[in-house]
KERO-422885 format. One record per atom (N, C-alpha, C, O): residue number from 1; residue in one letter; atom name; x, y, z. Coordinates in pm, whole numbers, plus 50000, padded with zeros to 5 digits. Each point is the difference from the previous one (the first is absolute). Last residue first. Layout:
N
NUM, A, CA, X, Y, Z
...
//
This chain:
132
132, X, N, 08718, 36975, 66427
132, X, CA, 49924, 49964, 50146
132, X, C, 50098, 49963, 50126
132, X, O, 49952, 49972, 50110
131, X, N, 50057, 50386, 49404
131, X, CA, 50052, 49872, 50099
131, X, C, 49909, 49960, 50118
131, X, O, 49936, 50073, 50076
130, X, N, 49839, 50163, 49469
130, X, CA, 50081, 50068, 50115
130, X, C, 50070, 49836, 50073
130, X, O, 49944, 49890, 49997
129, X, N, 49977, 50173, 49478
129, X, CA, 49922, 49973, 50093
129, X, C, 50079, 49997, 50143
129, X, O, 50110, 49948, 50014
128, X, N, 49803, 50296, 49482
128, X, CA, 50121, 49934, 50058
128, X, C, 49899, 49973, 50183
128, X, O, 49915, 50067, 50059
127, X, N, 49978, 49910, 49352
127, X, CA, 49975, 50048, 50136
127, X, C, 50097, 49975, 50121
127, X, O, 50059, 49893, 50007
126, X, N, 50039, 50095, 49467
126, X, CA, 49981, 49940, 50132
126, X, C, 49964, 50064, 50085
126, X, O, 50076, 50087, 50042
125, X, N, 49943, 50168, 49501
125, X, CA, 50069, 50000, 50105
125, X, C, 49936, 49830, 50097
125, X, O, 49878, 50013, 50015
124, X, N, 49918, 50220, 49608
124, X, CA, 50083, 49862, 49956
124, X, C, 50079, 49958, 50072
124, X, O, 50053, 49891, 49983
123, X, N, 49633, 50478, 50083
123, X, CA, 49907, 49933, 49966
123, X, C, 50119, 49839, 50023
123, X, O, 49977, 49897, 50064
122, X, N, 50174, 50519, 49932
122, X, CA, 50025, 49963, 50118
122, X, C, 49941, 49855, 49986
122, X, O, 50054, 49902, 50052
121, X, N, 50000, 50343, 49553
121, X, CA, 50098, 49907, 50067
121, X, C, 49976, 50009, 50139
121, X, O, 50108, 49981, 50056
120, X, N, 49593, 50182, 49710
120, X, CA, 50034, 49912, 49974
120, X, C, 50098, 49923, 50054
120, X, O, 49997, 49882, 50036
119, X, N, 49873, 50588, 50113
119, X, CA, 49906, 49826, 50061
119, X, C, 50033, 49933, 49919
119, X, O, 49985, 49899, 50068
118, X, N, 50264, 50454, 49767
118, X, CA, 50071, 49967, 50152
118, X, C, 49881, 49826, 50046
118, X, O, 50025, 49882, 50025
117, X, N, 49856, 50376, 49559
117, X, CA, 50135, 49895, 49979
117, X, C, 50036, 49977, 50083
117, X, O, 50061, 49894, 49996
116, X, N, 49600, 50415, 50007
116, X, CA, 49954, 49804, 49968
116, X, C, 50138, 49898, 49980
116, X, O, 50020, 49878, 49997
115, X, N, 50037, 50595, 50125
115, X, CA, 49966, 49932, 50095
115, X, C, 49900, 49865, 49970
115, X, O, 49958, 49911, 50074
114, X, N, 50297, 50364, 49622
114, X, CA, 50071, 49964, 50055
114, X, C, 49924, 49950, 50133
114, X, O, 50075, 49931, 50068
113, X, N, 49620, 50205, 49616
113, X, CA, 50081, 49916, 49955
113, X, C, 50138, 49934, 50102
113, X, O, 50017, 49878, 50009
112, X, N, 49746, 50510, 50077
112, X, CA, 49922, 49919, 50067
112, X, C, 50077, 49837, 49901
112, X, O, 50026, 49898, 50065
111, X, N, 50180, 50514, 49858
111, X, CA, 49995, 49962, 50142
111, X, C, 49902, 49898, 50034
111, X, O, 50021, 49938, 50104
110, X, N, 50023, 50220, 49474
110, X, CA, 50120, 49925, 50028
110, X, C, 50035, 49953, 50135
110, X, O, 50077, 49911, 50037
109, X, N, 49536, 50340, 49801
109, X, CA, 49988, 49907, 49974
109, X, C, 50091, 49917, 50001
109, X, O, 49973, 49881, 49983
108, X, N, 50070, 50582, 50166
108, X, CA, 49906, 49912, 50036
108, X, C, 49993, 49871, 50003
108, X, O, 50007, 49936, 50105
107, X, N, 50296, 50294, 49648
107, X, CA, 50050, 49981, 50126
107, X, C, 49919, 49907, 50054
107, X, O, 50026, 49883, 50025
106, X, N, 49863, 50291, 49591
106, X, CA, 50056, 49864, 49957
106, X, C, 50051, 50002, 50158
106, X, O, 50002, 49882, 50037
105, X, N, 49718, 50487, 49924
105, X, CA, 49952, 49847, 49987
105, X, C, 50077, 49894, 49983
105, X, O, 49955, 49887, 50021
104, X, N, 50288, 50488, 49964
104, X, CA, 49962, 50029, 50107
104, X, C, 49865, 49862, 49970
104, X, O, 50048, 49890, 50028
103, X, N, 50234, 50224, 49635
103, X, CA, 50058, 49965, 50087
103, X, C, 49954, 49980, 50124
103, X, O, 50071, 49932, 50074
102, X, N, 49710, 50217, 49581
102, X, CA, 49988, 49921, 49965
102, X, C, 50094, 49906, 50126
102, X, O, 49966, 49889, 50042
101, X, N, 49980, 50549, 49986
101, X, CA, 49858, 49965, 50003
101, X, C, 50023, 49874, 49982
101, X, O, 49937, 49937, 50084
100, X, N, 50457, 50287, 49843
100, X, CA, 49929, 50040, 50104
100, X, C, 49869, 49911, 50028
100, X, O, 50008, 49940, 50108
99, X, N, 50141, 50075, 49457
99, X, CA, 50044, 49953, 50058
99, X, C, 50016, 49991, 50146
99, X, O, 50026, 49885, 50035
98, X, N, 49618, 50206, 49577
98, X, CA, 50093, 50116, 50099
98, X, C, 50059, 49904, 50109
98, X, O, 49933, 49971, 50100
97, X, N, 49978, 49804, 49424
97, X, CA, 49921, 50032, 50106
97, X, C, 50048, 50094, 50107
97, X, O, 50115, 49969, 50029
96, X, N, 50086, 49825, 49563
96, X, CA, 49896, 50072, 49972
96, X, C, 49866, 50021, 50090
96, X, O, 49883, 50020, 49968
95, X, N, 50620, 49792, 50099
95, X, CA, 49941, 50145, 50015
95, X, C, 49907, 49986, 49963
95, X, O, 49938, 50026, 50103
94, X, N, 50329, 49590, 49900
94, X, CA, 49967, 50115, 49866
94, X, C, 49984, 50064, 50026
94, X, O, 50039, 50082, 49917
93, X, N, 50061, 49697, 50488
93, X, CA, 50071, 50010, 49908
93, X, C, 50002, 50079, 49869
93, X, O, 50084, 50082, 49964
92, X, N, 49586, 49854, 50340
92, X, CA, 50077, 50089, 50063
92, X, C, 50143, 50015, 49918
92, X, O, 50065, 50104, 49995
91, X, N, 49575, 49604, 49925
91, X, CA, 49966, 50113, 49940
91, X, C, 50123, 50107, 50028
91, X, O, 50038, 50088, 49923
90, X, N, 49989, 49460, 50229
90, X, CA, 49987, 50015, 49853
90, X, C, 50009, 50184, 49949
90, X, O, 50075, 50064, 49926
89, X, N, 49867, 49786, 50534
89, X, CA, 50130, 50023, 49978
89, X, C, 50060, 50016, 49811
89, X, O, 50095, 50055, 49945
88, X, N, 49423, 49839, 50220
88, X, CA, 50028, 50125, 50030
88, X, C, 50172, 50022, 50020
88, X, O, 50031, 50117, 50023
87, X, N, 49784, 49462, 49882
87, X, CA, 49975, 50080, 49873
87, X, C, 50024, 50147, 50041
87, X, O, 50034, 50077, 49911
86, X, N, 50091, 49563, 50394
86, X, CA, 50055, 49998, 49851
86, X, C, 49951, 50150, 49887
86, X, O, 50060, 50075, 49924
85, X, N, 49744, 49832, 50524
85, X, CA, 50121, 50074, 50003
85, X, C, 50088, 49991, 49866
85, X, O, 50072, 50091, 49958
84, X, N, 49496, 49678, 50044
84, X, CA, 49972, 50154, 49987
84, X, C, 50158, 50069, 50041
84, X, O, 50033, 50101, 49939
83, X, N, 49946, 49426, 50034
83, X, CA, 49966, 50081, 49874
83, X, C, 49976, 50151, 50002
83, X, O, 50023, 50082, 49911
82, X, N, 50065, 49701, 50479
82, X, CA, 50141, 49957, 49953
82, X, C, 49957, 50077, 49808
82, X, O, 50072, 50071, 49930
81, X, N, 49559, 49858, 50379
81, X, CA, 50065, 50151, 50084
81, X, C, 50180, 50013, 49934
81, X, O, 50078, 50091, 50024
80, X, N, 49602, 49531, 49815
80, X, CA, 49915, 50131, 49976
80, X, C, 50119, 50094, 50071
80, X, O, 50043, 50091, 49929
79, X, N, 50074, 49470, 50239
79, X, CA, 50006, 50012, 49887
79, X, C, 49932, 50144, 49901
79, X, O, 50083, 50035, 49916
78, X, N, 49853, 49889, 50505
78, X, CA, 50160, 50023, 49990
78, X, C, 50029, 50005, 49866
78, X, O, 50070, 50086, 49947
77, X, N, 49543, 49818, 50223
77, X, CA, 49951, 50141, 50003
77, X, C, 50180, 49995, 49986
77, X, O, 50047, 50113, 50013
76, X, N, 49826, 49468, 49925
76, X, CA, 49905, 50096, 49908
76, X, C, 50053, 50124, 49993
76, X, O, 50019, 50062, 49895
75, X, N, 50130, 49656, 50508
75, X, CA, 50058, 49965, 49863
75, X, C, 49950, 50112, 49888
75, X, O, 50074, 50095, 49973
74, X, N, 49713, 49860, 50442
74, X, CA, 50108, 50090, 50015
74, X, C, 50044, 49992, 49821
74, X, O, 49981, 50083, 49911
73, X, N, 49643, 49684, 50161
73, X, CA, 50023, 50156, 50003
73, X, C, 50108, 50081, 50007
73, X, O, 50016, 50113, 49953
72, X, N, 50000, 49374, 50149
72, X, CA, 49968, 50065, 49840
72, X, C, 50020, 50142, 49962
72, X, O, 50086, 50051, 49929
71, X, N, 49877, 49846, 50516
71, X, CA, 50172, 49936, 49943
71, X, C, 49998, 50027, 49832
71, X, O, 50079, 50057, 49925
70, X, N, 49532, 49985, 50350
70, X, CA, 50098, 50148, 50019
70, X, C, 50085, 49963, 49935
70, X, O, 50058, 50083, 49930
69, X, N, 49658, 49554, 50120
69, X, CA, 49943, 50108, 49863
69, X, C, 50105, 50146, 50039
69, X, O, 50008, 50093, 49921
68, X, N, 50052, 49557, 50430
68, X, CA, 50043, 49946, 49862
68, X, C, 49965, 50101, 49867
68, X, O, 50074, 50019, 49904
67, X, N, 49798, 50124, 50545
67, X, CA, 50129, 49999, 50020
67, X, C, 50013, 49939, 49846
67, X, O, 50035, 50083, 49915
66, X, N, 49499, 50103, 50041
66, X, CA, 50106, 49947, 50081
66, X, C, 50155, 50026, 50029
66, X, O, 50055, 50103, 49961
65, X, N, 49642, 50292, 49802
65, X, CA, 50022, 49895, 50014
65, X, C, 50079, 49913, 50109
65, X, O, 50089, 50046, 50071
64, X, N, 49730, 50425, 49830
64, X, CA, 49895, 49912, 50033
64, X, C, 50019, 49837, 49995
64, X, O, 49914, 49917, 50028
63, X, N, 50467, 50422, 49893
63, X, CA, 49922, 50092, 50135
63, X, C, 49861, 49864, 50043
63, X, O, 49980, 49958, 50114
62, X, N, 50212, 50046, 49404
62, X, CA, 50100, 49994, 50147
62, X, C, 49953, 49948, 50109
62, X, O, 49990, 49883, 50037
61, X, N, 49707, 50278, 49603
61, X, CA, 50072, 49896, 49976
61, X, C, 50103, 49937, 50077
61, X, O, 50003, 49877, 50008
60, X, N, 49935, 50504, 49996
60, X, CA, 49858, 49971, 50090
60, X, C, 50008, 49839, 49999
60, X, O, 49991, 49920, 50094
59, X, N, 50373, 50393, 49660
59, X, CA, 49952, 50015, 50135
59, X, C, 49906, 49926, 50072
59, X, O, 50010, 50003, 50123
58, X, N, 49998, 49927, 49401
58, X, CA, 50126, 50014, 50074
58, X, C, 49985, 49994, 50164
58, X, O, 49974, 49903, 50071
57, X, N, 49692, 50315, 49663
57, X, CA, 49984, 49883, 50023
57, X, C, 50110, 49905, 50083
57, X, O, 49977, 49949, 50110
56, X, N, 50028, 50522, 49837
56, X, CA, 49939, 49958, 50046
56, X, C, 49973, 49846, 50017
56, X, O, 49991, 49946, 50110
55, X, N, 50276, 50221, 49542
55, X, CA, 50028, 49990, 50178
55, X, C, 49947, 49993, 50098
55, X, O, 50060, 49957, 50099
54, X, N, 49765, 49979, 49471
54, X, CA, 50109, 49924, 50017
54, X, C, 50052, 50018, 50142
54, X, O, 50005, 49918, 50091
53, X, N, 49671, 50423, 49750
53, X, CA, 49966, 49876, 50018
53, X, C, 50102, 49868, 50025
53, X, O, 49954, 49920, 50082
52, X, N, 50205, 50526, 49829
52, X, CA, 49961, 50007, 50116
52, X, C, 49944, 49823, 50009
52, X, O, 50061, 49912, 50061
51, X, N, 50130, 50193, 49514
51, X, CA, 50082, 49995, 50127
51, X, C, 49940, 49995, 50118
51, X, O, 50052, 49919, 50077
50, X, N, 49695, 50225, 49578
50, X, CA, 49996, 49844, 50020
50, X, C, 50114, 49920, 50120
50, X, O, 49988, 49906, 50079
49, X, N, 49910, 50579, 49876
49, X, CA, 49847, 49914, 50036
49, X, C, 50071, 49856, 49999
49, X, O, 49994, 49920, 50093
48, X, N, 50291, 50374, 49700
48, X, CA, 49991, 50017, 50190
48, X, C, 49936, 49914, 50047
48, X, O, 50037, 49921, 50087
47, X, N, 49927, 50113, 49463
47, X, CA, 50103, 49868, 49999
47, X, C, 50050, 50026, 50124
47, X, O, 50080, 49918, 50047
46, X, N, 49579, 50387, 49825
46, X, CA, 49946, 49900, 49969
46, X, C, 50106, 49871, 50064
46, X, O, 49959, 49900, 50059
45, X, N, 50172, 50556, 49878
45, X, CA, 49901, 49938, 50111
45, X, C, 49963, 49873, 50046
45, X, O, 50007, 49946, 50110
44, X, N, 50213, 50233, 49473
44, X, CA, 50110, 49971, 50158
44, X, C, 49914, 49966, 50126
44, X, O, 50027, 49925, 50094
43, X, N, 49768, 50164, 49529
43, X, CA, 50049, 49907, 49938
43, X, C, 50078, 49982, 50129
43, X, O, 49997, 49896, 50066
42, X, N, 49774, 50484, 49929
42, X, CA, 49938, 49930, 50038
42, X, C, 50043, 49880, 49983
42, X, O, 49929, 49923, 50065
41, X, N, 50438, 50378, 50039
41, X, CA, 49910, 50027, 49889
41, X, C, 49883, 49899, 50029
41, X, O, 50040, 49925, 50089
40, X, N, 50400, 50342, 50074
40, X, CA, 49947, 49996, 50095
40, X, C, 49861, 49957, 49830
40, X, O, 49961, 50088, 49922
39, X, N, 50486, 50092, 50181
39, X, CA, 50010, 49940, 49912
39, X, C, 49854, 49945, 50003
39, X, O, 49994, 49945, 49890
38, X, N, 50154, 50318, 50412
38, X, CA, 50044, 50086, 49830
38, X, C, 49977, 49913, 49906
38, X, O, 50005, 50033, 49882
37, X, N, 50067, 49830, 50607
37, X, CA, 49858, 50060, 49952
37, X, C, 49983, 50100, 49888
37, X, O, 49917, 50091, 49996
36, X, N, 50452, 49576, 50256
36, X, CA, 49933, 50021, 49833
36, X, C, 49856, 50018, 49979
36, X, O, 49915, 49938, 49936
35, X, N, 50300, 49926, 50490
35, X, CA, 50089, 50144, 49907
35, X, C, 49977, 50004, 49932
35, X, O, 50059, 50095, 49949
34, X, N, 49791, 49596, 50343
34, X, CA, 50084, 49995, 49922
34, X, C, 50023, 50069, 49955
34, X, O, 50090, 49967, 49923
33, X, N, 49580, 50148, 50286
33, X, CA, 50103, 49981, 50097
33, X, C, 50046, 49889, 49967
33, X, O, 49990, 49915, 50088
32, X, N, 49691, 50265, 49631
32, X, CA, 50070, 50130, 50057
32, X, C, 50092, 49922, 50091
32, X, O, 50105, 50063, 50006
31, X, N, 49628, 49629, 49792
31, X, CA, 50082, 50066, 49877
31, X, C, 50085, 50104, 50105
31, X, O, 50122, 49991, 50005
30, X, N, 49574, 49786, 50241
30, X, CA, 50082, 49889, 50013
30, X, C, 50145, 50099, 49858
30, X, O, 50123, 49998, 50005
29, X, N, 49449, 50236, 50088
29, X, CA, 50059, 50016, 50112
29, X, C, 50157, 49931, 49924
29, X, O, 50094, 50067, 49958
28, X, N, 49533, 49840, 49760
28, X, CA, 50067, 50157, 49981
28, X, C, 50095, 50023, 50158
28, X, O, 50096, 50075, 49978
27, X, N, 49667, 49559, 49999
27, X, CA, 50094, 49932, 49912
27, X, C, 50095, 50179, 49995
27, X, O, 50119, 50029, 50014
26, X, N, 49543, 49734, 50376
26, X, CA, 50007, 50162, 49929
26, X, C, 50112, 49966, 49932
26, X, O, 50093, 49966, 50073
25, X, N, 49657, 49705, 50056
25, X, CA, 49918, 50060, 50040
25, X, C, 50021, 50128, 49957
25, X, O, 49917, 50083, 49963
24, X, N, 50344, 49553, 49956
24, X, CA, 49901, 49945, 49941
24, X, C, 49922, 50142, 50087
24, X, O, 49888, 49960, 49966
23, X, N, 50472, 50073, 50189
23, X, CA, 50051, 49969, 49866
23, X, C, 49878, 49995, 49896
23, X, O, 50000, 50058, 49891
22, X, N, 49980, 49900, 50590
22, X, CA, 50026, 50139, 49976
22, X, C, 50044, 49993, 49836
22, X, O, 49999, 50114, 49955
21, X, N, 49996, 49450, 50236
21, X, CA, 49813, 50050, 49971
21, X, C, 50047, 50181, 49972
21, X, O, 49938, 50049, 49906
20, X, N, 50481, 49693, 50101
20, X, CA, 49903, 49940, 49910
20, X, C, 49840, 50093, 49987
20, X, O, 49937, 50048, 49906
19, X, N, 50414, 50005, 50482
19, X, CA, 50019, 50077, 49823
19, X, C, 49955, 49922, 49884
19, X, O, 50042, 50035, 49890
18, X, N, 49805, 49812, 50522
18, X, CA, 49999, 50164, 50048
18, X, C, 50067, 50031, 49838
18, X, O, 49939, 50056, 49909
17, X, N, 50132, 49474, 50142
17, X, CA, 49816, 50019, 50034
17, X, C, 50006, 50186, 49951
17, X, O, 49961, 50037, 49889
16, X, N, 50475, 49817, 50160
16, X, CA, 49950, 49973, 49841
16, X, C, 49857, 50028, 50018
16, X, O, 49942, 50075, 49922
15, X, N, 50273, 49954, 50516
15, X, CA, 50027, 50103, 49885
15, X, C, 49930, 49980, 49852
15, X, O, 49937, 50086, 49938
14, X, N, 50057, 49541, 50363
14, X, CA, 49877, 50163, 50040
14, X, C, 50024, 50102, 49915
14, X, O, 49917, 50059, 49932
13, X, N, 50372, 49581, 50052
13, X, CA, 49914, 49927, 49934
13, X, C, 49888, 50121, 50027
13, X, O, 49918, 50033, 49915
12, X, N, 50447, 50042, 50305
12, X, CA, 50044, 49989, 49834
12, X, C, 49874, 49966, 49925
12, X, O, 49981, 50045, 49887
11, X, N, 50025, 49862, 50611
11, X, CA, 49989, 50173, 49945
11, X, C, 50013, 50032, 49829
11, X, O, 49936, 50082, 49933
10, X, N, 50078, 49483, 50198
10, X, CA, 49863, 50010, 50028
10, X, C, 50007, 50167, 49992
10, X, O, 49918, 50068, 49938
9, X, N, 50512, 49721, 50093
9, X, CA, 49893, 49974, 49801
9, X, C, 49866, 50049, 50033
9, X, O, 49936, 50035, 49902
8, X, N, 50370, 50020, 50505
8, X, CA, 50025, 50109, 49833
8, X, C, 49906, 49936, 49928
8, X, O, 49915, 50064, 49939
7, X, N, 50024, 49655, 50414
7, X, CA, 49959, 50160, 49997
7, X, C, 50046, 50104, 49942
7, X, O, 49941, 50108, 49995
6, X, N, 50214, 49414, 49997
6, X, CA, 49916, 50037, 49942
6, X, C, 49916, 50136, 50038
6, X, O, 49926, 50049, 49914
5, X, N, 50519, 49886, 50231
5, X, CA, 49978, 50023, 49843
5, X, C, 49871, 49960, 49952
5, X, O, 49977, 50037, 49885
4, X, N, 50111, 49980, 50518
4, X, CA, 50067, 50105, 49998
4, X, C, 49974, 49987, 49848
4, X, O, 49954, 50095, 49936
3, X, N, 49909, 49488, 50330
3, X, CA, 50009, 50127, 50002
3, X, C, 49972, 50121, 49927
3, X, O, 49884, 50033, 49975
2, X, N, 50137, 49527, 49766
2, X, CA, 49984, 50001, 50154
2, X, C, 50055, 50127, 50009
2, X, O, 50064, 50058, 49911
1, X, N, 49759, 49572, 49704
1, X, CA, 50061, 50130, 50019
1, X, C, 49976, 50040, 50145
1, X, O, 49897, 49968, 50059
//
């Protein structure tokens, strides 16, 4: 990965660090800015907490690996960021989530999804090598 695009995954990969440990540190915050602080229960906490640990890990998991262990990482965290936009377009459909709220993580998570999908295919691109 070269340039320009690996310094999105390494910001992408910071973001998950920063909304992983704030997640795992204040779950009641992570409820209010999704919009569903009405809904707000120790059971919801709890599955903040675990969300956080994952992204955290995710992230560091990134961030602390080679060029070859990134290629994996990337993969993982595309795959996880393709389930979580799935399931938050899920909800957004039934509603039984304030659609607003639900729309607005599925962006999130659709955005960092659409940027494991850009390093893939650059990943499959030929390097192109300057004329001599």
């Amino acid at each position: 990965m070269v340039g320009g695009m690996e310094r999105a995954l390494e910001m992408a990969a910071s973001g998950r660090v920063v909304w992983g440990a704030l997640a795992l540190a204040a779950p009641g915050l992570n409820v209010k800015l999704a919009g569903i602080g009405d809904r707000d229960t120790p059971e919801l906490r709890y599955l903040i907490r675990i969300f956080g640990s994952r992204a955290v890990a995710l992230g560091l998991g990134y961030l602390l690996s080679d060029p070859a262990a990134r290629r994996r990482w990337r993969r993982l965290c595309l795959m996880v960021d393709v389930c979580d936009t799935a399931a938050g377009l899920a909800h957004v459909v039934r509603g039984d989530v304030p659609r607003g709220s639900a729309a607005g993580l599925a962006a999130i998570t659709g955005g960092y999804a659409t940027l494991g999908l850009l390093a893939l295919r650059a990943e499959e691109r030929p390097a192109l090598t300057p004329p001599r």
